[in-house]
N, C-alpha and C positions, 0 to 999 in steps of 0.2 A: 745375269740370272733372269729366267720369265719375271712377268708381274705374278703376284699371289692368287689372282684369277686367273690367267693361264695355268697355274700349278695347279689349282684346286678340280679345275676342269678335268685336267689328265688322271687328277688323281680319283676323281668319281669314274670316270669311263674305267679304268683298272677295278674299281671297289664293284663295280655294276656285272664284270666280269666274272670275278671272283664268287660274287652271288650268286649266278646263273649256274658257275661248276657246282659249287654247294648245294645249290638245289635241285641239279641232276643227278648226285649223288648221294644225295641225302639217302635213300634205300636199298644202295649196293655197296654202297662204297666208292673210293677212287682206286682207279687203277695203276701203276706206275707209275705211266705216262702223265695222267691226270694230276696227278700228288707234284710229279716235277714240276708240271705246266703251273699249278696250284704255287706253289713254293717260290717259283722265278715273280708272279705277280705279287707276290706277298711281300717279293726283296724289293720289287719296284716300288710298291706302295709305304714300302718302309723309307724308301729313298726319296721318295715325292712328299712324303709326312716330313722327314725333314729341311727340304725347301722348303717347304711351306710356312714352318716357326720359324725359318733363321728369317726369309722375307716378311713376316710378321713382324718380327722381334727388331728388324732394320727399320721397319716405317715408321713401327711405335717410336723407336727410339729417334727417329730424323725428326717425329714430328714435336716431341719433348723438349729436343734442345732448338728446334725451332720457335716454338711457343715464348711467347715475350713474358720474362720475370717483373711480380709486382713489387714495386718498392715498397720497405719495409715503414714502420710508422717512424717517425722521426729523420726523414729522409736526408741524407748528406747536403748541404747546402751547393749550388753548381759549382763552385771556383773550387771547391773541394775534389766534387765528381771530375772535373779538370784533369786535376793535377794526381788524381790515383789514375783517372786514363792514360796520364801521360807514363807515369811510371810504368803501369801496367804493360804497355804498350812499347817503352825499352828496355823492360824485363822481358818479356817474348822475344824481341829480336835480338838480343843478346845471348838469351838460352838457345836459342835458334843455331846461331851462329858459332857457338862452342858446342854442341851436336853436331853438324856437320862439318863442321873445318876440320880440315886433317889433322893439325895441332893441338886442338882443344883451348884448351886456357890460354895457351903462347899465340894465337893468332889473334885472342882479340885485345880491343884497344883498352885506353886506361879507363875511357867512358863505358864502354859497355861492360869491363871488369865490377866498375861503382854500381851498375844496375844490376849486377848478379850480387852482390854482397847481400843484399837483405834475404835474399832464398838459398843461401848457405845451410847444407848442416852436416855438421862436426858426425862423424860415425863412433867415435868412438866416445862423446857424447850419448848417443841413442845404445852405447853396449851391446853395438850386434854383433862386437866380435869376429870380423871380417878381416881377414888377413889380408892387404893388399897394397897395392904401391898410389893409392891415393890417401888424400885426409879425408874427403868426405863428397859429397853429391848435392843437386841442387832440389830445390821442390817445383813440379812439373805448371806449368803456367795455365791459366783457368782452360783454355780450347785446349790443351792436349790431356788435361786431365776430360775433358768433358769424352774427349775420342777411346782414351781409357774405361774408364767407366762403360762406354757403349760396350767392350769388348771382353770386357767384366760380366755385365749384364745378359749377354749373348750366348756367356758359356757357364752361364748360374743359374740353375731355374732356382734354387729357394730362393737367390736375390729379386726375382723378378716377382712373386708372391708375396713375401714376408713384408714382416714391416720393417724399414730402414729406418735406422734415428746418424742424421751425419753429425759431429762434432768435429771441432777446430783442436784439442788437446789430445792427448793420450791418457789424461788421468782415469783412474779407477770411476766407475759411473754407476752410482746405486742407481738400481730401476723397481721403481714399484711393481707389484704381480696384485691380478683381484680377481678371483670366481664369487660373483655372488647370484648364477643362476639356481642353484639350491635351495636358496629365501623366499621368501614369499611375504608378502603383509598377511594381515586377520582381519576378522571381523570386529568390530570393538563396541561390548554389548556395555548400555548405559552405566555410567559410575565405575568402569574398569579402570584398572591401571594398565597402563601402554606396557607392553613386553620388549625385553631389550634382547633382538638381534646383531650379533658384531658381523661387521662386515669383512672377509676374508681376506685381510691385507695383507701382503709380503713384501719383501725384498731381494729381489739377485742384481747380483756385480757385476758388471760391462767389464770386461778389462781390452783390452788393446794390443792382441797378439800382431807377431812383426810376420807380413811375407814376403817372398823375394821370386822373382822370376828367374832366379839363375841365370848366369853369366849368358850372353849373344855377343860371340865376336864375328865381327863385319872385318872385310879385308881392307887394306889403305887402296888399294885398284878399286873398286867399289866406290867409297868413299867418293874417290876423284873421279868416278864418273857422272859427271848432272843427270842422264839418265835415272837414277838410282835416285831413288827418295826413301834415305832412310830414317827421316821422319815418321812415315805413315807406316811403317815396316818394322821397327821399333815399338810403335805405340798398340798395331798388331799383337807384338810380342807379348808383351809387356803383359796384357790387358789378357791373353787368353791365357799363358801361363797362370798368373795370379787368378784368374776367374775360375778356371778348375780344381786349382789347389782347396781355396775358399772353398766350393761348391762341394769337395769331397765332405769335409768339416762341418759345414753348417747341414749335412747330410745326414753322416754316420760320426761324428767328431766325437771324441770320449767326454769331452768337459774338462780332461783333467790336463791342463798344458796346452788348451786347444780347446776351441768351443766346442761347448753341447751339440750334438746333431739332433737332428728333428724327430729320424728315429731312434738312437739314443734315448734322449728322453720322453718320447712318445708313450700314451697308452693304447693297449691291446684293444679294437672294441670290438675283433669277431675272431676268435683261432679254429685253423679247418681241422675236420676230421682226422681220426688216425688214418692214414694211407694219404697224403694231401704234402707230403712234404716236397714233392716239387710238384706240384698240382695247384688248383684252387678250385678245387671239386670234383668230385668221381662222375659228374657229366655237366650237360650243361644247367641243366636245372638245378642241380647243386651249388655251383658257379656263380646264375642268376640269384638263388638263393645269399648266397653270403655275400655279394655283393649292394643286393639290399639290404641285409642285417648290418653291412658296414654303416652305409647312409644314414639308418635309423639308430646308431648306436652313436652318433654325435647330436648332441640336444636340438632340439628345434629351436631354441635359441638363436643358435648360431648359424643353423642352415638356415633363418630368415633374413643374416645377412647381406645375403646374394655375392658371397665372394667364396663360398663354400666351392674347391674342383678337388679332380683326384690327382696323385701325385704318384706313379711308378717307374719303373724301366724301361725299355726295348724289348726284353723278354716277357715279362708281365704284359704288355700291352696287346705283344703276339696273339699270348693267347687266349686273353679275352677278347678280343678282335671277333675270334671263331664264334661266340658265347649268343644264345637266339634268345631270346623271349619267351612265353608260352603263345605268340602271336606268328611267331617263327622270324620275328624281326630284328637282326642283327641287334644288341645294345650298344655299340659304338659306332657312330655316325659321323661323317667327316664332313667339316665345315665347307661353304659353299660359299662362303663372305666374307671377304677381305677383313681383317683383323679381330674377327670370332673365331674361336678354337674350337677343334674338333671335342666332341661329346661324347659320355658314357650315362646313361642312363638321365640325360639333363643336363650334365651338368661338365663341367672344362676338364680338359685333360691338359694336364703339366708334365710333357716327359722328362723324366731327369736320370740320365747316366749313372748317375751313382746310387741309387736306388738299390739293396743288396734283390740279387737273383733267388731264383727259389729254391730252398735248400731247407735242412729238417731245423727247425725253429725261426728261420728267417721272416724280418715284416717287410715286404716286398710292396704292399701297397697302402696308402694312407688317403685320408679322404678328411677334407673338413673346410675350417676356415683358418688359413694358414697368415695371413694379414693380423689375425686375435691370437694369435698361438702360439707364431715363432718372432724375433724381435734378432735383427741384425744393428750393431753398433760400426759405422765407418769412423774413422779417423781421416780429414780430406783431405790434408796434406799427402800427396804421392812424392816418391821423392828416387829421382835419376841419379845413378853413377856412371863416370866414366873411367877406363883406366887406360891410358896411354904406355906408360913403361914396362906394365904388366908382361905382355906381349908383344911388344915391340921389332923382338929378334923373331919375329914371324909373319909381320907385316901387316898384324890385326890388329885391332882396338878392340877392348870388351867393353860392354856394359850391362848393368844389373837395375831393375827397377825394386822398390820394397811399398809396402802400405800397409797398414796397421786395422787389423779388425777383430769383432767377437761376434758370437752368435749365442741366442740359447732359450729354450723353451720358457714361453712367457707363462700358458696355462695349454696344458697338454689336453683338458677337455673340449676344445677349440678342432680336434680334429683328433680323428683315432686310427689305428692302422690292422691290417689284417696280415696274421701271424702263421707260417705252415704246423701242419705236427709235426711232433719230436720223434714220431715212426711212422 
């Protein structure tokens, strides 16, 4: 793929174009011809918008797990730090090695059997109720869980806003909740008594729903060929299935069996006119209009953040895209430097797929500070199956990756969403 300056490049010379029809038509109209011409640059520019985040989203993430981790206070003494490298270190080449070998468990030796005993786990322990011709799966070794996660992260945009809390268990995780921008102190006139304000404190439950990438079976030809790395192909898998699923959830998720979604629990803070139901304004000035009442209808509190963007779809994005200013100045503006994101009135655009499309009641767009708002819980153990017998009389191998997470709105006034009419 370009670098993200070369993309960006392309994608301004397109956006420059687009302008120039726009404002040669601004007083007639487009004509067929124009509207197609118009429509093909629109597809390109939607296509180069997405180069553009996934190479974003690649550097961020190369330069993260490049970034040297600080030790923690009470640091492991070295003969310690040793001797977990050491394990560490024929835990990966043993998980390795029963990943790729054709046999799985029967090809490795008794030593490297002893180095996978501790990253065992029993399935039917964890009660996921999995019918299959194994007992259970291993937990993924730190560098492939770390390639996971990237691939997690790449097909999640609330993961890549919200805020993440990781944990090492599954147990149930009270989390505190606090709005206290409503309060305020007083003034306090000689010989008064102080007044007691409480401070808005709550509680919600983290729990630790199971997901599963569903079965990928690879063929034993494959396998046996060194060509083939399915390794990275695998962790691929693994990593985009679960990141979408999550991403639908932590989305639109109902709460109930499944995390909160963001608009799920979200509040309204601007709903469009009647006639608006796949719209977001009877012109543009309508459009610019409720677009700034979104902005202003989350506290200045939290837009002094600086972590405050907006959050929609593919379609929502279209056609604000079109949307001028009273200055005739497009309000979405495409970034021009390398790992800033493109802009809507200031401020980040966050595309996210799963975003519901515009339809009569639908909240298609949100805006705020989503880091203060929405609260993802990981569990970090990832954990791989293989099934050898499963498939056999077919000349395949399956395997299933699972990982355990929650989502759900921490304080929904942290960011607000705009809602179509119901006619």
């Amino acid at each position: 793929m370009p670098t993200a300056t070369k993309l960006r490049e392309e994608r301004a010379n397109v956006w420059e174009q687009m302008k120039q029809l726009l404002a040669e038509t601004e007083d007639r109209g487009m004509t067929a011809e124009e509207s197609q011409k118009y429509e093909r640059m629109e597809t390109e520019i939607r296509r180069l918008t997405a180069d553009v985040e996934a190479r974003d989203r690649a550097d961020e993430l190369e330069r993260r797990m490049a970034a040297p981790q600080p030790l923690p206070d009470g640091a492991i003494p070295p003969s310690r730090e040793v001797d977990d490298e050491n394990r560490q270190r024929r835990y990966k080449a043993a998980f390795r090695h029963w990943l790729t070998s054709r046999h799985g468990l029967n090809s490795l030796s008794s030593a490297e059997r002893d180095a996978l005993v501790g990253g065992f786990v029993d399935l039917e322990e964890r009660a996921l109720g999995v019918g299959t011709g194994s007992a259970g799966g291993y937990t993924v070794p730190q560098e492939f869980l770390a390639e996971i996660v990237k691939r997690m992260k790449a097909f999640g945009a609330v993961q890549r806003v919200a805020r993440v809390v990781n944990t090492d268990s599954g147990a149930d995780m009270p989390f505190p909740t606090l709005d206290d921008t409503a309060n305020v102190g007083r003034l306090l006139a000689e010989n008064t008594q102080l007044t007691q304000t409480d401070v808005a404190f709550g509680t919600k439950t983290l729990k630790a729903y199971v997901y599963s990438s569903d079965l990928v079976l690879v063929s034993l030809q494959l396998m046996m060929d060194s060509g083939f790395d399915i390794e990275q192909d695998l962790r691929d898998a693994l990593g985009e299935r679960i990141g979408r699923i999550m991403n639908q959830h932590f989305t639109t998720g109902t709460g109930s069996s499944q995390p909160q979604g963001l608009v799920t629990g979200g509040t309204v803070g601007v709903t469009g006119a009647t006639g608006t139901t796949t719209t977001f304004g009877a012109d543009s000035g309508v459009v610019y209009d409720n677009l700034i009442s979104l902005v202003h209808s989350v506290d200045p509190a939290y837009r002094a953040s600086g972590r405050c963007r907006w959050m929609l779809g593919d379609t929502a994005l279209s056609a604000v895209r079109r949307v001028k200013n009273t200055q005739n100045i497009p309000l979405w503006q495409p970034s021009m430097q390398d790992g800033v994101p493109d802009n809507l009135l200031g401020y980040p655009v966050e595309v996210n797929p799963d975003m519901p499309t515009p339809a009569a009641n639908a909240k298609t767009i949100a805006f705020g500070d989503f880091y203060a708002g929405y609260l993802i819980r990981m569990v970090r153990d990832v954990q791989l199956v293989r099934l050898d017998e499963r498939f056999a009389d077919y000349l395949q191998v399956g395997f299933f990756g699972f990982a355990r997470a929650d989502g759900l709105v921490r304080d929904a006034n942290a960011y607000k969403l705009f809602a179509h009419s119901a006619t």
